[in-house]
PDB file of N, CA, C and O in Angstrom:
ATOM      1  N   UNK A   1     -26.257  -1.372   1.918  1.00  0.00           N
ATOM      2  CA  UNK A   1     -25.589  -0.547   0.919  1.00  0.00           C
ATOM      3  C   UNK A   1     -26.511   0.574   0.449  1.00  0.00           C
ATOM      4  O   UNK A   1     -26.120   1.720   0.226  1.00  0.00           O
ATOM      5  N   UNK A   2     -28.176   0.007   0.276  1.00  0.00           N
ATOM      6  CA  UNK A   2     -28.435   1.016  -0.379  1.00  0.00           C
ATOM      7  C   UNK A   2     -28.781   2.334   0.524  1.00  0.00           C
ATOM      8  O   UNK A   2     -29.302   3.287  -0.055  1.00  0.00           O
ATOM      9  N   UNK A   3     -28.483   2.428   2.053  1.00  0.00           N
ATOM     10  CA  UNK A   3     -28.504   3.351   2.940  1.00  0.00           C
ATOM     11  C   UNK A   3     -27.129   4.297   2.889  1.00  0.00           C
ATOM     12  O   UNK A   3     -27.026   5.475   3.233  1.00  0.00           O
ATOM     13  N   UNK A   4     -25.964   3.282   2.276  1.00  0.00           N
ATOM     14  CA  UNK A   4     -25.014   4.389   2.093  1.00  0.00           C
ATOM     15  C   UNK A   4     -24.453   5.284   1.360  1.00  0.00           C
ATOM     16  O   UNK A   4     -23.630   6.192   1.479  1.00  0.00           O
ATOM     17  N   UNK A   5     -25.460   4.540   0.134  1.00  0.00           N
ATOM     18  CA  UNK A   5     -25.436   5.270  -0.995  1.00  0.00           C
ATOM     19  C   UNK A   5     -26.365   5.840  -1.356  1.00  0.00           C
ATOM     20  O   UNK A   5     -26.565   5.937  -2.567  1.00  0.00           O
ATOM     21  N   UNK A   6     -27.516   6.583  -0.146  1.00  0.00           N
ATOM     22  CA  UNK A   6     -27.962   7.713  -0.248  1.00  0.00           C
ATOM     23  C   UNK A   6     -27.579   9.068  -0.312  1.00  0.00           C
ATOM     24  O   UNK A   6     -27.999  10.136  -0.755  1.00  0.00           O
ATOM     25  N   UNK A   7     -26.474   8.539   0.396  1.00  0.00           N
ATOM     26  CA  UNK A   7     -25.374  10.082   0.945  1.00  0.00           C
ATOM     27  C   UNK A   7     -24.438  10.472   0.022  1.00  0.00           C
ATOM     28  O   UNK A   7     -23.392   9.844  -0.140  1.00  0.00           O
ATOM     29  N   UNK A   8     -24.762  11.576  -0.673  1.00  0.00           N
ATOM     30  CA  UNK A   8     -23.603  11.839  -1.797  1.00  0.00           C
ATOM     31  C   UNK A   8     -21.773  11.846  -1.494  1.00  0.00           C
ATOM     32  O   UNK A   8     -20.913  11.684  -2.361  1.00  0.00           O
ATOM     33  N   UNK A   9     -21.556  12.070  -0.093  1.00  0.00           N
ATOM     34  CA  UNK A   9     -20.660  12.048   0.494  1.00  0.00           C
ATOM     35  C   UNK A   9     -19.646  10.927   0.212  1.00  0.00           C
ATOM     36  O   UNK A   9     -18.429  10.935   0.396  1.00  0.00           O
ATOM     37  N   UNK A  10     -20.320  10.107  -0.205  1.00  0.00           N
ATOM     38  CA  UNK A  10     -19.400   8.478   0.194  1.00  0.00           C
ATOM     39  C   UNK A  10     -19.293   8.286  -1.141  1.00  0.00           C
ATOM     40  O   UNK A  10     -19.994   8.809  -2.008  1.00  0.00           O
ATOM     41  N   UNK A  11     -18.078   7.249  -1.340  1.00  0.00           N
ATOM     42  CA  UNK A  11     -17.828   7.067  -3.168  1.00  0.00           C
ATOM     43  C   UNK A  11     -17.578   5.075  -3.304  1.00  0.00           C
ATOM     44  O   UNK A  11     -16.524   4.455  -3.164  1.00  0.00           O
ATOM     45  N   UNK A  12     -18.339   4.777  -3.473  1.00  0.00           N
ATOM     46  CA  UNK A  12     -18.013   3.357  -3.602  1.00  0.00           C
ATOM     47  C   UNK A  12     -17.417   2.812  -5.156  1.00  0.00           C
ATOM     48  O   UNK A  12     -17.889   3.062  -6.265  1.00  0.00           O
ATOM     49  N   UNK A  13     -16.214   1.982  -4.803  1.00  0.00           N
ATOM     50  CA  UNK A  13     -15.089   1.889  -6.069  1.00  0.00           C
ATOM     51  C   UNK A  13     -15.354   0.315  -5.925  1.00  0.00           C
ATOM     52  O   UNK A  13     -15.870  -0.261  -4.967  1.00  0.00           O
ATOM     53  N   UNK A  14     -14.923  -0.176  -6.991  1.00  0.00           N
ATOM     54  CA  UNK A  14     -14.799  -2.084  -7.048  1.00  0.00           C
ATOM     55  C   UNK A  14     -13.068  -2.266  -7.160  1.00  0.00           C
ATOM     56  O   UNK A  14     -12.266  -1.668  -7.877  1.00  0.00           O
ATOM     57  N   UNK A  15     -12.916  -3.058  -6.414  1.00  0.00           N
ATOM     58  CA  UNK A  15     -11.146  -3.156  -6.200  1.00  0.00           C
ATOM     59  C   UNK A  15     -10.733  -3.987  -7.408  1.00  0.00           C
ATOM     60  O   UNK A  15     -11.175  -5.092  -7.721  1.00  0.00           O
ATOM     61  N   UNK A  16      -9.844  -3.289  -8.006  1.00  0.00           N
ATOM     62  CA  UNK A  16      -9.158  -4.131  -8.892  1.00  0.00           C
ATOM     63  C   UNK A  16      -8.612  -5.180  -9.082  1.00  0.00           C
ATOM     64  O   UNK A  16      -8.168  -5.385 -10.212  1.00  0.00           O
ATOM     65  N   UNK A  17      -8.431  -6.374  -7.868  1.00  0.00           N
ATOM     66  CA  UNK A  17      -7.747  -7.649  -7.619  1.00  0.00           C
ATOM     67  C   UNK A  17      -6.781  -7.979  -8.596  1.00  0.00           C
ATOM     68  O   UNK A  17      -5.597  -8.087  -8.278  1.00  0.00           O
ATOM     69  N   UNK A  18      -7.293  -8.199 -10.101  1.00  0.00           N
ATOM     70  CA  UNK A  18      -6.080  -8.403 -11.432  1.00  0.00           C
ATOM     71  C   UNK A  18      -4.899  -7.769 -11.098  1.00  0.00           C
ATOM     72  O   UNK A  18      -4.078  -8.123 -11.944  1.00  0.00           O
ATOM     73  N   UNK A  19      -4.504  -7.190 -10.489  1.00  0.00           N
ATOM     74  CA  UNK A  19      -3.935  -6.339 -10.238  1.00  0.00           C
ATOM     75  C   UNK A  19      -2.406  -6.533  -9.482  1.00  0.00           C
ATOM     76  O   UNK A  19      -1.310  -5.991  -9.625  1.00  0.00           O
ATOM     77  N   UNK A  20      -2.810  -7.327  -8.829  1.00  0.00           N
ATOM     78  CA  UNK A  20      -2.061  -8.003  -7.165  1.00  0.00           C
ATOM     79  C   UNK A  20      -2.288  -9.486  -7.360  1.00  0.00           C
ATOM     80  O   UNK A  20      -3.224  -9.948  -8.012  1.00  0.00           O
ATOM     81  N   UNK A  21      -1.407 -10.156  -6.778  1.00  0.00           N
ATOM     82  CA  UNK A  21      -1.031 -11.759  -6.653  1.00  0.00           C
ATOM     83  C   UNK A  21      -2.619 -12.518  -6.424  1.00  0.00           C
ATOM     84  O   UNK A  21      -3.564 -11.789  -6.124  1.00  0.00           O
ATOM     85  N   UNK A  22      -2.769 -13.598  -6.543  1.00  0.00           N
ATOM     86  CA  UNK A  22      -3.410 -13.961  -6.458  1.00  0.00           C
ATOM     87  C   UNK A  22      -4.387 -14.485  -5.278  1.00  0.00           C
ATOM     88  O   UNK A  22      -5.554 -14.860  -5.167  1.00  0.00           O
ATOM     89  N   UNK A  23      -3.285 -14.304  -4.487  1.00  0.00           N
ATOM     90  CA  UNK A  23      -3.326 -14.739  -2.846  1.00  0.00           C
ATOM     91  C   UNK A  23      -4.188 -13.692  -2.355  1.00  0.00           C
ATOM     92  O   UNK A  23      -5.056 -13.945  -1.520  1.00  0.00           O
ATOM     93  N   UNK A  24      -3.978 -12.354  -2.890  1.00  0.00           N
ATOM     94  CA  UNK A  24      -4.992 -11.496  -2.702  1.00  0.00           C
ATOM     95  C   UNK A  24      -6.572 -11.220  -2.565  1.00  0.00           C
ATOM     96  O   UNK A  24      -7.311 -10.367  -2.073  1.00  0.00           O
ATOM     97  N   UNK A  25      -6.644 -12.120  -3.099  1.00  0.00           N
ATOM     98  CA  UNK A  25      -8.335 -12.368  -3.593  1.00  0.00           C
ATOM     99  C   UNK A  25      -8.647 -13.590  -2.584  1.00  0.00           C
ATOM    100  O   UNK A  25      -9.746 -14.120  -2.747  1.00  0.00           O
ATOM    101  N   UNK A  26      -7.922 -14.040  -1.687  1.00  0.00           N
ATOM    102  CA  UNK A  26      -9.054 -14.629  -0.425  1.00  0.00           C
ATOM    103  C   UNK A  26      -9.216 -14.003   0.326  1.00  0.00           C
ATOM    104  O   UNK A  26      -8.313 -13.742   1.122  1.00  0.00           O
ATOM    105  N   UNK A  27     -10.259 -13.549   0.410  1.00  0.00           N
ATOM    106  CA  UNK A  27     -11.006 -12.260   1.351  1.00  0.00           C
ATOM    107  C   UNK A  27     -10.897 -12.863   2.793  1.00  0.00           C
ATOM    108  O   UNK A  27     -10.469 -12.110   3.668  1.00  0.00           O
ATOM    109  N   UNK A  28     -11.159 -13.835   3.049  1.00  0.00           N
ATOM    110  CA  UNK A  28     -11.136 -13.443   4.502  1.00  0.00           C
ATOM    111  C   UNK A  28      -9.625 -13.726   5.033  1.00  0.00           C
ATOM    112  O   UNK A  28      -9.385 -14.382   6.047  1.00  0.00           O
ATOM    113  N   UNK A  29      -8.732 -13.185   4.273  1.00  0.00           N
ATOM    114  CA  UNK A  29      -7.286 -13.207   5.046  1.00  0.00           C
ATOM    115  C   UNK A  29      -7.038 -12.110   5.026  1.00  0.00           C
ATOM    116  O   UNK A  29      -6.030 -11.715   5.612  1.00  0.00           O
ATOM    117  N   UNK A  30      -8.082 -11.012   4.173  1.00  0.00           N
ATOM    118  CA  UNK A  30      -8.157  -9.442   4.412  1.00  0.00           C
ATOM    119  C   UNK A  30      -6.825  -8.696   3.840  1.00  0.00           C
ATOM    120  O   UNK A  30      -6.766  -7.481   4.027  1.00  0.00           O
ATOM    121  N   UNK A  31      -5.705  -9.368   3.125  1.00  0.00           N
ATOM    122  CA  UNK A  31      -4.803  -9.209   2.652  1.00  0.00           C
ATOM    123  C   UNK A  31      -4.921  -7.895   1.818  1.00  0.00           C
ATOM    124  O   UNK A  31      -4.215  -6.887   1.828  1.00  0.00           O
ATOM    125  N   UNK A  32      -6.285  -8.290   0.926  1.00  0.00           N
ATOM    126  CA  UNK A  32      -6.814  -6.462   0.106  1.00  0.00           C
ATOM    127  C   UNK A  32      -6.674  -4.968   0.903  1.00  0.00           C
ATOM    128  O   UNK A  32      -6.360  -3.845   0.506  1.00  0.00           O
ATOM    129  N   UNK A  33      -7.068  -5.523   2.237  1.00  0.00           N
ATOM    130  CA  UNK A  33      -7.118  -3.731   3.239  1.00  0.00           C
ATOM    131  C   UNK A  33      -6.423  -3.174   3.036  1.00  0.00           C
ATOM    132  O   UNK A  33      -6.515  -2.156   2.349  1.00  0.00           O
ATOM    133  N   UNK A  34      -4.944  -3.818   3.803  1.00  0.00           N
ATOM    134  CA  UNK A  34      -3.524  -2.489   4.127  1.00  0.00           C
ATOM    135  C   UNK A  34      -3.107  -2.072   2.035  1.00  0.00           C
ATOM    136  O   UNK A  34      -2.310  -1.158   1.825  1.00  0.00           O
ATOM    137  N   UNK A  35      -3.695  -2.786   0.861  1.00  0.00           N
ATOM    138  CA  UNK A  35      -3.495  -2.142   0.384  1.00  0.00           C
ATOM    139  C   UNK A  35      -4.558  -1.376  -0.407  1.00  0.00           C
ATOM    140  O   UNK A  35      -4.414  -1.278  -1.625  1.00  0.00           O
ATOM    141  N   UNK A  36      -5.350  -0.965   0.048  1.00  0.00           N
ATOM    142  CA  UNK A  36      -6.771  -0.196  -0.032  1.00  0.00           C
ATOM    143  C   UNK A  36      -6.464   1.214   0.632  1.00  0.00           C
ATOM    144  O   UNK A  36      -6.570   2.366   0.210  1.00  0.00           O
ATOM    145  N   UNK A  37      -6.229   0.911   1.300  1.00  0.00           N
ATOM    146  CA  UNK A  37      -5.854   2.074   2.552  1.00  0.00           C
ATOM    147  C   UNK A  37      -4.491   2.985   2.158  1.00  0.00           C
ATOM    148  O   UNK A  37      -4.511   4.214   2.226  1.00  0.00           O
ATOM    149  N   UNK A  38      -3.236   2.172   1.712  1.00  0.00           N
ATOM    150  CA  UNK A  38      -2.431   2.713   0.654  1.00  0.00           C
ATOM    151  C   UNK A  38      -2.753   3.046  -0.679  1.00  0.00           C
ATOM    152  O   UNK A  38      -1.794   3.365  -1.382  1.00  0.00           O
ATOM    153  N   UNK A  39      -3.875   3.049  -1.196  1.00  0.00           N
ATOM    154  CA  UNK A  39      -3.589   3.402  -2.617  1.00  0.00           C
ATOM    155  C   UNK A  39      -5.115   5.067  -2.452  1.00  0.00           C
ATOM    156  O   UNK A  39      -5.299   6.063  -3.152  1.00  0.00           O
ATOM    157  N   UNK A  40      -5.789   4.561  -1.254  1.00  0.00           N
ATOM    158  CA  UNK A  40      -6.627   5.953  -0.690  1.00  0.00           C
ATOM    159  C   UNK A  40      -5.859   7.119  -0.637  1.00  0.00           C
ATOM    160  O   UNK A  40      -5.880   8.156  -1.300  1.00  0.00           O
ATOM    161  N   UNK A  41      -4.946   6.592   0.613  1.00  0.00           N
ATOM    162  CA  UNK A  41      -4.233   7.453   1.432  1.00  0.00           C
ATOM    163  C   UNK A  41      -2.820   8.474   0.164  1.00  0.00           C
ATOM    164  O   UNK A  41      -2.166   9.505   0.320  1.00  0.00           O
ATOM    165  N   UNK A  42      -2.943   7.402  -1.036  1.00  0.00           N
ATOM    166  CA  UNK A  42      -1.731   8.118  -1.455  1.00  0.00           C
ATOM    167  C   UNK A  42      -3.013   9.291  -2.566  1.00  0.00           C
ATOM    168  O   UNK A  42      -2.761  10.442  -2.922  1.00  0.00           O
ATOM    169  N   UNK A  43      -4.021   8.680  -2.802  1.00  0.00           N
ATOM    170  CA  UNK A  43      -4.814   9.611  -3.640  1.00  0.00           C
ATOM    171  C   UNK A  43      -5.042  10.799  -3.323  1.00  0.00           C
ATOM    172  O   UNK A  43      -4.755  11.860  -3.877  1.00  0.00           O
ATOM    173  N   UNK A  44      -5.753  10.482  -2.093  1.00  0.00           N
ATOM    174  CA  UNK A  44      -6.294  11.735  -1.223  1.00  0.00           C
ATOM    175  C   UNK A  44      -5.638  12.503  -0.094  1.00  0.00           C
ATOM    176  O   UNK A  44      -5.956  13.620   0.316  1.00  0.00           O
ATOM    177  N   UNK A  45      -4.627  11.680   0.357  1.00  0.00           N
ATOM    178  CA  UNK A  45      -3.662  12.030   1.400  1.00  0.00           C
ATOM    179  C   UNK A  45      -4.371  11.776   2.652  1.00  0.00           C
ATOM    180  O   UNK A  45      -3.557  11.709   3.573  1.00  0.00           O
ATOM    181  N   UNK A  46      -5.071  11.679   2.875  1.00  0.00           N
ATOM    182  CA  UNK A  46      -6.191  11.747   4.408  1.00  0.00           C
ATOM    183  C   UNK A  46      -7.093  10.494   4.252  1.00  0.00           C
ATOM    184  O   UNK A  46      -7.374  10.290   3.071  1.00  0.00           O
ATOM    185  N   UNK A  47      -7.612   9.618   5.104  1.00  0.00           N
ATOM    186  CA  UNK A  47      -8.962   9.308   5.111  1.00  0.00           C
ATOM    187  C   UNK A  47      -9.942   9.231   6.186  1.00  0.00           C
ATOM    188  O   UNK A  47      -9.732  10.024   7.104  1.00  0.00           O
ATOM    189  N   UNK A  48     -10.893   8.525   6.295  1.00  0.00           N
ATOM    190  CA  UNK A  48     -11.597   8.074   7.616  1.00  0.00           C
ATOM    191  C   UNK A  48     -11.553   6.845   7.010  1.00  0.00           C
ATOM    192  O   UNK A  48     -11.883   6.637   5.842  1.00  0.00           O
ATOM    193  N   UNK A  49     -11.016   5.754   8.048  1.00  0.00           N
ATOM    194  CA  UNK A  49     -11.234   4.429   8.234  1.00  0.00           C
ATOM    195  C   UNK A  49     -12.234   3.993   8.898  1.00  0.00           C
ATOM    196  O   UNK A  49     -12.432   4.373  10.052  1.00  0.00           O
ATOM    197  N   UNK A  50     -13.029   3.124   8.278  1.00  0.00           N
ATOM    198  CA  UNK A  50     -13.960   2.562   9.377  1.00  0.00           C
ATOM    199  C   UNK A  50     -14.354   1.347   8.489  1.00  0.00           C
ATOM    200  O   UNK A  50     -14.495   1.211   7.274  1.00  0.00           O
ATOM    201  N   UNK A  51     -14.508   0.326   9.804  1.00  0.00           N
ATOM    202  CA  UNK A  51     -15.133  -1.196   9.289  1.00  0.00           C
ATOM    203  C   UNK A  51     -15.802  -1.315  10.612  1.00  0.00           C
ATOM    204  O   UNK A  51     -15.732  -0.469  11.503  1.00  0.00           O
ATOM    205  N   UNK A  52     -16.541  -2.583  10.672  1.00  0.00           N
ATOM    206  CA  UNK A  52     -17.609  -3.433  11.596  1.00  0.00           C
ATOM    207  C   UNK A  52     -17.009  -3.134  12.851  1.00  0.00           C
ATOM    208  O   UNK A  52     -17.786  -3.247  13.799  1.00  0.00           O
ATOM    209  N   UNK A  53     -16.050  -2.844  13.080  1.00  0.00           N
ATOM    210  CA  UNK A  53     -15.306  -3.043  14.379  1.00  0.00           C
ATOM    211  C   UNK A  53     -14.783  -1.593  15.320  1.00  0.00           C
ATOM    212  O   UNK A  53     -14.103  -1.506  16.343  1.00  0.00           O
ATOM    213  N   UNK A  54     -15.539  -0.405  14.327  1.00  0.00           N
ATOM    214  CA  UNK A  54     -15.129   0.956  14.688  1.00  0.00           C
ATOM    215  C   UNK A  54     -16.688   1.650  15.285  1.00  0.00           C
ATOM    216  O   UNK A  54     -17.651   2.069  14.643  1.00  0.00           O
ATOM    217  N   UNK A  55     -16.425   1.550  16.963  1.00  0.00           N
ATOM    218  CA  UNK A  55     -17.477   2.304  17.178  1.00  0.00           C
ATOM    219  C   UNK A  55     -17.966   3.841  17.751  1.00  0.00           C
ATOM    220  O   UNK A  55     -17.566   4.344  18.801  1.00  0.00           O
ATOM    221  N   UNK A  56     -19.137   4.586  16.588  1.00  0.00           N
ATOM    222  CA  UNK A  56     -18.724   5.762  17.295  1.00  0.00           C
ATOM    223  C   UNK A  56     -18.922   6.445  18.910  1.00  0.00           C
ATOM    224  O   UNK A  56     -19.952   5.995  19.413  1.00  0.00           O
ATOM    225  N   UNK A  57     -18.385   7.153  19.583  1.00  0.00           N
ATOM    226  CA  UNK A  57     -19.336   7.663  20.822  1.00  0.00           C
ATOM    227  C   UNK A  57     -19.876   8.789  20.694  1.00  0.00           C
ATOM    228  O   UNK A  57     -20.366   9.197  21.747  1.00  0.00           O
ATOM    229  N   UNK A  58     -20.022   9.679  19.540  1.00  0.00           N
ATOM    230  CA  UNK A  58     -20.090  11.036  19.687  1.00  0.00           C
ATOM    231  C   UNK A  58     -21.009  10.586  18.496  1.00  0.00           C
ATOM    232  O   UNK A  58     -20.715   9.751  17.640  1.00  0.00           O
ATOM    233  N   UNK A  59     -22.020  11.201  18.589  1.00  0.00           N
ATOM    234  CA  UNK A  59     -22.296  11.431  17.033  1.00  0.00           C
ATOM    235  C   UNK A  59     -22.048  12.425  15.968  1.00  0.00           C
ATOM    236  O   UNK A  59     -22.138  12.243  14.754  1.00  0.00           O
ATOM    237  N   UNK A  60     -21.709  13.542  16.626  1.00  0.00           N
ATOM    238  CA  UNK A  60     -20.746  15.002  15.985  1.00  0.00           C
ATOM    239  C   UNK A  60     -19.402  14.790  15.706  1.00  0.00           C
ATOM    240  O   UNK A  60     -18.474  15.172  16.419  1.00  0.00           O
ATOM    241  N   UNK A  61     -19.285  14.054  14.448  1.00  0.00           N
ATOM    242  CA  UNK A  61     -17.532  13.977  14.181  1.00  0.00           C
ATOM    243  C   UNK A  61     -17.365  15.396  13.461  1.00  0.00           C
ATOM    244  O   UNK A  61     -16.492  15.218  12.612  1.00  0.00           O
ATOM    245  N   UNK A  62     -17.676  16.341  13.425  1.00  0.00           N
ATOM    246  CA  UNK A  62     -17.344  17.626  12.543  1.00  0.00           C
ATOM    247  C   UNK A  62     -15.911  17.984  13.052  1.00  0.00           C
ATOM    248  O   UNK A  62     -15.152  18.584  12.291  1.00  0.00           O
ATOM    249  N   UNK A  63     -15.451  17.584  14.513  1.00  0.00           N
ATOM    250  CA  UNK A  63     -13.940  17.866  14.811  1.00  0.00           C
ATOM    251  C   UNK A  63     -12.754  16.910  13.492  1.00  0.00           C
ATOM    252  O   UNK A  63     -12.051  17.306  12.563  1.00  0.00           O
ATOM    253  N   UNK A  64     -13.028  15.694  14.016  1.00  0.00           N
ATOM    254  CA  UNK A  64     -12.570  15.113  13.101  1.00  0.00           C
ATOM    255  C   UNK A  64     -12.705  15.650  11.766  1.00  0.00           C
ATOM    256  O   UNK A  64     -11.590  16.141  11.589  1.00  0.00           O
ATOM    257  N   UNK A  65     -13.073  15.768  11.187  1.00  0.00           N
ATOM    258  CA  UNK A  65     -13.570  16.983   9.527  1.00  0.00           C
ATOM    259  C   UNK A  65     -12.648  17.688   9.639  1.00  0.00           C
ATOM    260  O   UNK A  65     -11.564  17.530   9.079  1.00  0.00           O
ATOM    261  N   UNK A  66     -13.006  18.722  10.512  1.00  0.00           N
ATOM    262  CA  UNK A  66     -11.790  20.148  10.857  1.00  0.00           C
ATOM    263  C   UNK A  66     -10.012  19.704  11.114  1.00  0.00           C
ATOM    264  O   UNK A  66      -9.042  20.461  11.156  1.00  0.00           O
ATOM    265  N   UNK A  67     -10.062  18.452  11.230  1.00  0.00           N
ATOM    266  CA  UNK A  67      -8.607  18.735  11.906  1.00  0.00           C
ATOM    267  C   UNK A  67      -7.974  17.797  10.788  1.00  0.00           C
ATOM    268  O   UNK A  67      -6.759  17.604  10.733  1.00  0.00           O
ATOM    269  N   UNK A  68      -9.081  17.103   9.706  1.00  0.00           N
ATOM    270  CA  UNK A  68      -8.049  16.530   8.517  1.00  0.00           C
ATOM    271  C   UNK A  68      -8.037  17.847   7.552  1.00  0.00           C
ATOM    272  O   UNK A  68      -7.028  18.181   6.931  1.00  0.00           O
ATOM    273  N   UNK A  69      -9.506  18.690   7.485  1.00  0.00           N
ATOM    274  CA  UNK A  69      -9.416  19.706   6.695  1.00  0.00           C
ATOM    275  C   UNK A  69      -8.141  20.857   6.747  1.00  0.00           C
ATOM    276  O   UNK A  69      -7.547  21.324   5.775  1.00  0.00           O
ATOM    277  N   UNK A  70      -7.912  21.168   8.232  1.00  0.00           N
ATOM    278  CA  UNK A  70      -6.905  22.297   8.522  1.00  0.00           C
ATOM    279  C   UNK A  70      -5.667  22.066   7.690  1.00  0.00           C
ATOM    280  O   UNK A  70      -4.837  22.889   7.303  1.00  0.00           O
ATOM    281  N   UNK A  71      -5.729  20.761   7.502  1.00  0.00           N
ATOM    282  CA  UNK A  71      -3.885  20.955   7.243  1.00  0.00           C
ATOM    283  C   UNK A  71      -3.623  21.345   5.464  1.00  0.00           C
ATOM    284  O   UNK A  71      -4.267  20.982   4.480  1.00  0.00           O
ATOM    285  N   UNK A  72      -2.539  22.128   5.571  1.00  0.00           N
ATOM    286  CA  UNK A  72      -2.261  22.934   4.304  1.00  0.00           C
ATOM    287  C   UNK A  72      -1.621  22.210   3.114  1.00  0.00           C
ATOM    288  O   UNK A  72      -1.582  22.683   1.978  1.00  0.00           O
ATOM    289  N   UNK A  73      -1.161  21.113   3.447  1.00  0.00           N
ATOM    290  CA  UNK A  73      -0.523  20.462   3.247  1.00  0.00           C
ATOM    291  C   UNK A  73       0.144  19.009   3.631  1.00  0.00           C
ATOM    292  O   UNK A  73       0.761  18.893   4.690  1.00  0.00           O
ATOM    293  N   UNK A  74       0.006  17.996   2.796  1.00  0.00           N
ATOM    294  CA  UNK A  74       0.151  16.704   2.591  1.00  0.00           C
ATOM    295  C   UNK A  74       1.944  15.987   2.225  1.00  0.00           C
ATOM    296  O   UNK A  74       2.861  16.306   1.468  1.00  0.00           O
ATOM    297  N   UNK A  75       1.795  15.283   2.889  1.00  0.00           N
ATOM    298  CA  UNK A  75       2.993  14.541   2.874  1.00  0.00           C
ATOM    299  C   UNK A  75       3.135  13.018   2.308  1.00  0.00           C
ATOM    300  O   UNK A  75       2.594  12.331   3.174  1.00  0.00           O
ATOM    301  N   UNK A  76       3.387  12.556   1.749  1.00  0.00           N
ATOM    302  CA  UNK A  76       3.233  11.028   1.170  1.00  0.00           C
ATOM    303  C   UNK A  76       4.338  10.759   1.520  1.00  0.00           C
ATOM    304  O   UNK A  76       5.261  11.347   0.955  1.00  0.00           O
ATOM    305  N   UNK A  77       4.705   9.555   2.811  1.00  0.00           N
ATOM    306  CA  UNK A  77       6.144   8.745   3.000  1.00  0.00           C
ATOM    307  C   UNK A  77       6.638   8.077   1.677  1.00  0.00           C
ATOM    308  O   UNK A  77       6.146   7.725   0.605  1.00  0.00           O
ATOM    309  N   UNK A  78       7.734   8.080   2.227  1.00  0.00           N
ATOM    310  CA  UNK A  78       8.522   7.446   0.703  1.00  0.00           C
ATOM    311  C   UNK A  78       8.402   6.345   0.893  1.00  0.00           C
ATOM    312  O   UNK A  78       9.049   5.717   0.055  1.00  0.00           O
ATOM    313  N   UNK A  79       7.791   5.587   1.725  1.00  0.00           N
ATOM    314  CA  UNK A  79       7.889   3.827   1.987  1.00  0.00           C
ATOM    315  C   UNK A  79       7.018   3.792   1.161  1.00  0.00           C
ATOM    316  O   UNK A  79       7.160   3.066   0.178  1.00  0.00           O
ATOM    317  N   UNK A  80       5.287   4.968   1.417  1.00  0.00           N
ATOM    318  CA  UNK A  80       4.529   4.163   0.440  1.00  0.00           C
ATOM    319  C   UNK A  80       4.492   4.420  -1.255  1.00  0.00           C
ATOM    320  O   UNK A  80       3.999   3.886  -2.248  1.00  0.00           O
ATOM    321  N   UNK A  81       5.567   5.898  -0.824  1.00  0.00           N
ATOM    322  CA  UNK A  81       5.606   5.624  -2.512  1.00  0.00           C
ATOM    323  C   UNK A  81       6.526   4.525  -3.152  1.00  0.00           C
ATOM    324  O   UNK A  81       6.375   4.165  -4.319  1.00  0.00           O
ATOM    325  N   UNK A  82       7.414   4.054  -2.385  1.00  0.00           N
ATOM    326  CA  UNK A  82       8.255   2.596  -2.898  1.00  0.00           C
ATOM    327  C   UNK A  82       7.152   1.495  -2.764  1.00  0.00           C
ATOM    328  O   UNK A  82       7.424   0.383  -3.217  1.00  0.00           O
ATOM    329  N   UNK A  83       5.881   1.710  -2.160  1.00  0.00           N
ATOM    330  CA  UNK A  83       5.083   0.291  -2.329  1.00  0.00           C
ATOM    331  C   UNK A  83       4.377   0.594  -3.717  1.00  0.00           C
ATOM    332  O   UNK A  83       4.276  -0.321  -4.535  1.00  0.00           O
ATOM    333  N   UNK A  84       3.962   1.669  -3.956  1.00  0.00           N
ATOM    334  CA  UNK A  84       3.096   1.738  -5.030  1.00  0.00           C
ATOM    335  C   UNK A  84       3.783   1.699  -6.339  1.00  0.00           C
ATOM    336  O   UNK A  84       3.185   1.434  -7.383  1.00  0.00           O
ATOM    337  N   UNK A  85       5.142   1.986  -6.266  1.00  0.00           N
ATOM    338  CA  UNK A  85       5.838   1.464  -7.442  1.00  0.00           C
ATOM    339  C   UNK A  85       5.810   0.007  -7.610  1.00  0.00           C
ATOM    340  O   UNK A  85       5.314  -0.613  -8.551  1.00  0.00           O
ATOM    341  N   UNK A  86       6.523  -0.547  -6.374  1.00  0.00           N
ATOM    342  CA  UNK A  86       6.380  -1.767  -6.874  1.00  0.00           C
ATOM    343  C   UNK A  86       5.296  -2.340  -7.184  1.00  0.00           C
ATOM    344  O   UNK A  86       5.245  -3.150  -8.110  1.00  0.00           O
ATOM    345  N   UNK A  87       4.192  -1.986  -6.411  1.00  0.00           N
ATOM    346  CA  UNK A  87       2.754  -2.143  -7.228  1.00  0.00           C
ATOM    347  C   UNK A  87       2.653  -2.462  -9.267  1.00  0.00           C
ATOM    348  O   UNK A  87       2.383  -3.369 -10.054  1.00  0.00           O
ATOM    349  N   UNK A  88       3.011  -1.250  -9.267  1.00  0.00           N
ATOM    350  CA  UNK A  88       2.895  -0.995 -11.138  1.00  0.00           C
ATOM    351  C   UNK A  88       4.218  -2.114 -11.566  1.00  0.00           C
ATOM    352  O   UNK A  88       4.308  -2.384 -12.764  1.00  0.00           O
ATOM    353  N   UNK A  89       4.964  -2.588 -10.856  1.00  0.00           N
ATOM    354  CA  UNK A  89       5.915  -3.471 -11.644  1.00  0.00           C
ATOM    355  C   UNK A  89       4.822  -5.318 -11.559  1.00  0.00           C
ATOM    356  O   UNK A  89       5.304  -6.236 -12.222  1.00  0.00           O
ATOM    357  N   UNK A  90       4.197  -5.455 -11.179  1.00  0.00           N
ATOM    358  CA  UNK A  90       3.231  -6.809 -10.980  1.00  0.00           C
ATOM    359  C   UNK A  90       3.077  -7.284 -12.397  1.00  0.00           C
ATOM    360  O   UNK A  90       2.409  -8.289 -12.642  1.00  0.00           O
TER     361      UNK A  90
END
């Protein structure tokens, strides 16, 4: 950790669990991700995903950069905005 939080780039958050059922909080059924990734994706509209299991071949991702940066504009599906409502009803 403390190598990744040399890099001002990166933002490390503590997940709210209280939040979501309880079933949520056994980590290794990983149940927290897909909604980690929805509540990113609806913040920021874009992300880079990566866990233990993503490897790079290039070490120049600056394409990747450019081609989430280009776009003018963001779209949020309505599925996930019907998840994140029901979210706030818990």
């Amino acid at each position: 950790m403390r190598t990744f939080k040399a890099h001002d780039f990166l933002e490390f958050r503590s997940f709210n669990f209280s939040m979501y059922p309880s079933y949520v909080t056994e980590l290794e059924e990983y149940r927290w991700k897909p909604i980690i990734i929805a509540e990113t994706l609806a913040e920021f509209g874009a992300i880079w995903y990566m866990d233990s299991s993503v490897v790079f071949e290039k070490s120049d991702l600056s394409h990747v950069h450019q081609l989430i940066s280009c776009r003018n504009e963001v779209h949020i599906r309505t599925t996930l905005l019907r998840f994140l409502d029901l979210r706030s009803s818990l």
